[in-house]
C-alpha positions as CSV (number, residue, x, y, z in Angstrom):
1,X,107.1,121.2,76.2
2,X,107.6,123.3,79.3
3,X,109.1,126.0,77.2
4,X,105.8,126.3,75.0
5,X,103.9,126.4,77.8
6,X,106.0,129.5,79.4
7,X,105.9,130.9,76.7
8,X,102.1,130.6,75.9
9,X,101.6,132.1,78.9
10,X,103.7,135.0,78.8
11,X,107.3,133.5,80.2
12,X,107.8,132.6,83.8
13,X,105.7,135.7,85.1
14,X,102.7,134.4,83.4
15,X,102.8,131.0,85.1
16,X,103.7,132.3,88.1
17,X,100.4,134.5,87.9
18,X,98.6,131.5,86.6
19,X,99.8,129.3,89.9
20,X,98.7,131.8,92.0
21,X,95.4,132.1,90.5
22,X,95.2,128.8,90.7
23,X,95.9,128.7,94.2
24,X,93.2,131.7,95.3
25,X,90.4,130.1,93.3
26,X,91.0,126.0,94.8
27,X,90.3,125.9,97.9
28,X,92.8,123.3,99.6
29,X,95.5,124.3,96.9
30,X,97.9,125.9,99.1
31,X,97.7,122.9,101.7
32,X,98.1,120.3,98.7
33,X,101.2,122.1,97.2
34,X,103.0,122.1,100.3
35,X,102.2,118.8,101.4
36,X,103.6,117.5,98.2
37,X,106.5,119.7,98.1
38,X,107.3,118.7,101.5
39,X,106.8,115.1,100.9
40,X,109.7,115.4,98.2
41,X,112.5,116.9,100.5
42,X,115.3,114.7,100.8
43,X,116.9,115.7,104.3
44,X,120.4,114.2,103.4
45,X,120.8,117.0,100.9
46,X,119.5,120.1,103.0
47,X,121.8,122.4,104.3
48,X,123.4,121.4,107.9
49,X,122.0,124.9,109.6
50,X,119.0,125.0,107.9
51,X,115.5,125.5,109.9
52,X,114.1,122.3,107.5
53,X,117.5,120.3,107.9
54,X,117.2,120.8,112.4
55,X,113.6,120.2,112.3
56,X,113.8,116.9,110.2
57,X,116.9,115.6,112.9
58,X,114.3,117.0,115.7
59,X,111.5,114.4,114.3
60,X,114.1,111.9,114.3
61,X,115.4,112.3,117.7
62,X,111.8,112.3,118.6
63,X,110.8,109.3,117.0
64,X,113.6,107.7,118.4
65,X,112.9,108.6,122.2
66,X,108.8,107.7,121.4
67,X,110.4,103.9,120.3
68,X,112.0,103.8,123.5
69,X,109.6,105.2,125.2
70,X,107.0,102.6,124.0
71,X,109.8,99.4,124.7
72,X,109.8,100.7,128.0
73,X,106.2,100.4,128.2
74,X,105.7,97.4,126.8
75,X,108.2,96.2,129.7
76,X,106.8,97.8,132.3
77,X,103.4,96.0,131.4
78,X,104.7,92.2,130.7
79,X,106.3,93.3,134.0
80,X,103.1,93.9,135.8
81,X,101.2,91.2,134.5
82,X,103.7,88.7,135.1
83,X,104.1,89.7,138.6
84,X,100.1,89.8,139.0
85,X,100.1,85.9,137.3
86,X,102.8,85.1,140.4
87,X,100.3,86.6,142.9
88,X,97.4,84.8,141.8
89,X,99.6,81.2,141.2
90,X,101.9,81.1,144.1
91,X,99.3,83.3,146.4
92,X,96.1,82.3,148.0
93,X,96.6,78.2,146.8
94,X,92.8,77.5,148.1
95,X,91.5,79.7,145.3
96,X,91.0,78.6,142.4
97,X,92.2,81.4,140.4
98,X,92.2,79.7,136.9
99,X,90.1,82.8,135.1
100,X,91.9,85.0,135.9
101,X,95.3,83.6,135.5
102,X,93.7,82.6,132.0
103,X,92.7,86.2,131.3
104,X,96.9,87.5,132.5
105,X,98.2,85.1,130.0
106,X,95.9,86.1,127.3
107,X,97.5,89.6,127.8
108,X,101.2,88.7,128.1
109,X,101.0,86.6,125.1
110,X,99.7,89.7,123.6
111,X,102.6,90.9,124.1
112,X,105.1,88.3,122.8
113,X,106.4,87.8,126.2
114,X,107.8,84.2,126.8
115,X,109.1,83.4,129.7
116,X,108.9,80.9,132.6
117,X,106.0,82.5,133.7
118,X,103.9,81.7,130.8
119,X,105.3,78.1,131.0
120,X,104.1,78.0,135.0
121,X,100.5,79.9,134.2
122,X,99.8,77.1,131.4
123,X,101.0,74.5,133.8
124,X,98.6,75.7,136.4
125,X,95.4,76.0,134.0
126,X,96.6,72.2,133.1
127,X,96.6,71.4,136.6
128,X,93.5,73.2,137.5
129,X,91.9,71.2,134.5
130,X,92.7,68.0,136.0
131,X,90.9,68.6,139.2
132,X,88.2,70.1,137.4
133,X,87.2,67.1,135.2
């Protein structure tokens, strides 16, 4: 089938005139061929030196350091709200600080953070309860 079409079309010459065509008169073409060539590379089987082969160990590296990057994030914010949850429990104890203590929670447990601070910030909304009622 592909050879009938090269050859209805003058050989490869033809097709490759017919491609380009195509590409000048679709606007968006150029972009869509490339995006789907691209998103057919298999980087396992490119060249070692090869500009495509060091770019696609580049995006790795770099999406490994964003992951880390992010994990240390993520720490660096349970870390911060529990220390603002052991503030506001162990702090000012005339206060009731119950909302707010409520509100740090909400956001650690967000965050799949368990801990004993989670354990002592749902003992001290169960405690503030009981004086409440």
């Amino acid at each position: 089938m592909l050879q009938n079409f090269l050859a209805g079309f003058g050989g490869v010459g033809g097709a490759c005139a017919l491609i380009t065509l195509g590409l000048k008169v679709w606007p968006g073409a150029l972009d869509a061929l490339a995006t789907g060539l691209y998103s057919h590379v298999r980087p396992e089987r490119l060249p070692y030196d090869s500009p495509l082969s060091q770019h696609f160990a580049k995006t790795r590296q770099l999406g490994e350091r964003t992951e880390k990057f992010d994990e240390r994030m993520d720490e660096l914010c349970r870390d911060t709200i529990k220390n603002t949850i052991i503030s506001l429990i162990y702090g000012d104890k005339d206060t009731d600080h119950s909302e707010a203590v409520s509100y740090e929670l909400s956001k650690l447990e967000k965050l799949d953070a368990q801990c004993w601070i989670v354990a002592a910030a749902e003992k001290y909304l169960e405690d503030r309860q009981g004086h409440v009622s």
